[in-house]
Each structure stands twice: as C-alpha cells, then as structure tokens.
N, C-alpha and C positions, 0 to 999 in steps of 0.2 A: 973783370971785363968778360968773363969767358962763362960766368952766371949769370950776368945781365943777356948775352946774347943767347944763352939757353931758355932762359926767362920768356925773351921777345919770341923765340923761335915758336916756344909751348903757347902764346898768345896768339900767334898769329894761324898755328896747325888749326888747334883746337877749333873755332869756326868753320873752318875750311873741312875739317872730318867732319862735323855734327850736315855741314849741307852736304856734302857728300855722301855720307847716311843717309841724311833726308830725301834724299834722289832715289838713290836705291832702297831706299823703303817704299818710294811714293811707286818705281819700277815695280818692287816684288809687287802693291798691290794693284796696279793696274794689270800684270801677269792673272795675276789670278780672277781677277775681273774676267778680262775674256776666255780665260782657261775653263770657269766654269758658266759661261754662257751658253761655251759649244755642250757643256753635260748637259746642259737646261734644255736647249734645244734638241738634241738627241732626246733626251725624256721624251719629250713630246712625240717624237717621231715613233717609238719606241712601244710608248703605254696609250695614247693617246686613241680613240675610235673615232675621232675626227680625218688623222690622220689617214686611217686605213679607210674610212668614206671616198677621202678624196682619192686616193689610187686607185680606189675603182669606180668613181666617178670617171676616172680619163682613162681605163681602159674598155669599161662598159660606152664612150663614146666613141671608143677605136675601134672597137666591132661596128657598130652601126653604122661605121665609115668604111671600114672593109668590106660589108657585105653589100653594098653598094657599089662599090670600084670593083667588087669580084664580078657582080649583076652585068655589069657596062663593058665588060674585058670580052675583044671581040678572038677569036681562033688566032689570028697571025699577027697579035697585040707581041709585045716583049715580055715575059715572063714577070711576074711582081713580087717585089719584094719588101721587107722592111726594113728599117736601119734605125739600131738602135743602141743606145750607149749603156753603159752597165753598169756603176754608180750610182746608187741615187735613184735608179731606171728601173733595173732589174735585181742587182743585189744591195742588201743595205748593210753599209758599211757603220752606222752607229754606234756599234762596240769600241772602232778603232780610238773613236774621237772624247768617246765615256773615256776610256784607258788613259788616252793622252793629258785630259782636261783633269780627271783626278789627282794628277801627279803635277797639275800647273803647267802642263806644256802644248805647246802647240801642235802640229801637224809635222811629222819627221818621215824624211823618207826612207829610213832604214827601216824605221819602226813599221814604216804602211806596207813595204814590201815583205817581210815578216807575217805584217797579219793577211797578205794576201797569197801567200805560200801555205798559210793554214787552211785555209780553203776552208771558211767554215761561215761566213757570212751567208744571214738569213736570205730570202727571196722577198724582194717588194711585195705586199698586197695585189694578190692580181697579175701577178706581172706572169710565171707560167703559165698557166690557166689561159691567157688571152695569145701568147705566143705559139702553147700547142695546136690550139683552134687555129690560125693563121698557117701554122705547117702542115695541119690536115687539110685545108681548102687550095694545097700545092703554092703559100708562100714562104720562100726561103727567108731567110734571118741574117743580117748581116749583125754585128757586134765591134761597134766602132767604137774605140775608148783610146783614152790617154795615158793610159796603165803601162810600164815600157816591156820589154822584151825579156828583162831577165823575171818577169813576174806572168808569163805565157803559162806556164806549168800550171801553177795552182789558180790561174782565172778558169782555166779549162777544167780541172778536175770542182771548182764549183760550181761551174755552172753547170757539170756533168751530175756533178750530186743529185742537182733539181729535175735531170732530164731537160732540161731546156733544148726545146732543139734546134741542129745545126751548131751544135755548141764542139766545134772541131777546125783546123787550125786555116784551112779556107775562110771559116764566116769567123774569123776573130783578127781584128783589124787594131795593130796597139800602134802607139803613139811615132815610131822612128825618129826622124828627124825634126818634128813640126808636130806642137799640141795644134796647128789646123789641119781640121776636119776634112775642109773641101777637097783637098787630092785622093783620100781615099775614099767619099762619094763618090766622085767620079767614074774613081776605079771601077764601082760597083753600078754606077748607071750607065756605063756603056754596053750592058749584057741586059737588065733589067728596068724594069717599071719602078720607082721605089714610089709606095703607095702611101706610107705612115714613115714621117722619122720621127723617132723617141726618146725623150731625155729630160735630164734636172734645170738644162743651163742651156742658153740661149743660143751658145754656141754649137750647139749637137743639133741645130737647124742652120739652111745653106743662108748664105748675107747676114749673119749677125757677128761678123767678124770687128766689132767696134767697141771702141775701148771706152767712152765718155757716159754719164748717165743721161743725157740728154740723147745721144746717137742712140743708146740701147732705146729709151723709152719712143722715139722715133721711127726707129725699123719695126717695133712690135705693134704701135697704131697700124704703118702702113699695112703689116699683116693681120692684121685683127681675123680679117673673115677666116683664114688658116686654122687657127688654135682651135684645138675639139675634134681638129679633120683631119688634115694632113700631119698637122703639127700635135704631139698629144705631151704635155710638158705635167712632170710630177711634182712636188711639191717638195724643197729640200732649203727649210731656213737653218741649216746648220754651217754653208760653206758654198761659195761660187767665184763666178767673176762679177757680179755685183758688188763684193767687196772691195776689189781693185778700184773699180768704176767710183764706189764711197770716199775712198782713198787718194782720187784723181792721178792713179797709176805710179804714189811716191810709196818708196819704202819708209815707212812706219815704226817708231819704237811702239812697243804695247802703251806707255801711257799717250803717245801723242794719237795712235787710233782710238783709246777711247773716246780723250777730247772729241773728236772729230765727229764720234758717231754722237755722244750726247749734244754736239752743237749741230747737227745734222738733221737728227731725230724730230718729227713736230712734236707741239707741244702744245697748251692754249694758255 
C-alpha cells in the first residue's frame, strides 16, 4: 500500500515540477528579454551619432528660444530661469542600466543610489555647453529631479565635475515626499520667470501629471506649439513613465510585460 501511494505521489509530482520548471524557465527568459533590451537600448544612446544629433538638435533650439525671451525681458520683468531635470537631461545615466541588464536584472535602488554616489556619470550632448551660455546671459538653473536625499552628495559632486552651473544645494531640488514636480516649480516661480523647462519625461513639464496613454498623447497635442520652445524634451527610449502608461499602471511579471509589449507593438 505504502508503494503504491509512493508510486501515485512520484506520478502525480513529476508533472507538476516539469510545468513548474516550465514557468520559471519561460520567467528566467522573459527576464532576460527585457534585461537586455535596456543594454540594446543604452547602446544606442551610447555609441549611436544620431543620438547625440538629436541632443543637440533640442539644445541648439533652446538657444534660439532663450535668445528671444532674453531680447523681450523688460528691466522690472522677474528674473529668468530654467528648470531642468537631470537624468536623461543633463547626466547620462547608461552605464547604470548596461550593469544591471548584463547581469539580467532590472532597475535596483540600492544599486542606482551606489552608482550615483560615484559621481561619475557622463554629461548629455550638449547639455553644459547650453546651460553655461544661459548662466552667462544672468540665467539661473534650477535642477529638479526625483533622485532622493540620501543621493544629494554625489548629484552635486557630478554635476560639479562638469562645472555645471548653479550646481549647489539652492538650485538642486530632489524628490521629498512626492515624485510630483509641480510643488517644487512652484517653489521656484514665485521668485522667477522659468523661461525653458527640460527633461526626458513628460513629467519634468507642468500638466502632464497623467497616467493613461491616451491622456499622455492628449495633453502633448494640446501642447504641440510648446515643444522646441518652452518645452525642450531629450530623447531617452531606455526607461519612463511611458512604460507604466504600456502597462495600464498594473504590476507586471517580466514574462506578462513582454506579452503585452509584443501584443502592443504595430505590426503589418
């Protein structure tokens, strides 16, 4: 009796492990699917001289937008400034997500606060270059990011590396309570003109506080005339809240985002 029900037991596991394997096989390779998507994508950002066209495609149109708004600023106007996030913006973070995706992993926040204590992240195309010209013509720099508090140190000692200016604990504005932006605009337009805001993600501009891809694609029509002017947006297919938006704001196993993105995706 007591071999037969070992018997049954070994018939009935065995199935039950091979698809329980099968699961986590089918997981390890959708992991690695996106794992190395974000290195694909970083390559690009990386190696790519399309990419560094386009960065300075939108900061050669930020000039020609400041020097305009500099032209029109009357003597007892409010001082002008710029707001600008740092990510993506001005430092490029691609290293972090090469490291991560090599090893099959995602986005870790011990690990990102680590690579931002190294202080060693390159500077966008473009991105000094167009900031010092704007601090010589007497505009201050705000630096509004979602980076939190215990990662203040080493944001400042890189962006200090660059000379970036204004890169001091006034014009650097991290995350507190709220990855929204809008309170600490605020902050900074009740003293100032903010002339240019800059960033990867739609949210580093005021009203795109929206989660659906339909509301995004929505708020960015109604702005259209913006983008180029006020609005100077970089280029960053490696990671946003576009992704959420794909996702329709659920958490996600790695193989049910793939699905999602391949049934997503056009095709013909």
């Amino acid at each position: 009796m007591n071999n037969r029900l070992s018997s049954l037991g070994i018939t009935i596991l065995a199935p039950m492990l091979l698809l329980l394997s099968s699961c986590g096989a089918q997981r390890g390779v959708a992991e690695k699917e996106l794992a190395f998507a974000k290195v694909y994508t970083a390559a690009w950002m990386q190696r790519s001289a399309e990419y560094e066209a386009l960065c300075y495609q939108a900061f050669n149109g930020a000039r020609l937008y400041l020097d305009q708004a500099l032209a029109l600023t009357q003597e007892d106007d409010k001082p002008l400034a710029i707001i600008t996030d740092i990510d993506e913006t001005v430092l490029d973070n691609t290293p972090n997500a090469v490291h991560q995706g090599l090893k099959g992993e995602f986005f870790d926040p011990a690990e990102w606060t680590r690579w931002c204590d190294m202080a060693v992240a390159d500077t966008v195309p473009g991105a000094p270059a167009f900031l010092k010209y704007a601090a010589g013509e007497g505009v201050e720099i705000f630096y509004i990011t979602n980076r939190k508090n215990e990662e203040r140190e080493g944001t400042l000692r890189n962006l200090q590396r660059y000379d970036f200016p204004f890169a001091d604990n006034d014009h650097l504005l991290l995350k507190g309570d709220t990855s929204n932006k809008d309170l600490r605009r605020e902050q900074v337009l009740k003293d100032f003109d903010v002339v240019i805001y800059m960033g990867d993600q739609l949210t580093d501009f005021p009203g795109y506080n929206t989660k659906s891809e339909e509301q995004r694609s929505k708020v960015a029509r109604e702005d259209i005339g913006n983008f180029g002017t006020i609005y100077i947006v970089l280029p960053n297919p490696n990671y946003g809240e576009w992704e959420g938006a794909l996702f329709e704001g659920r958490r996600l196993d790695p193989k049910a985002q793939v699905e999602v993105i391949k049934k997503r995706a056009k095709k013909y």
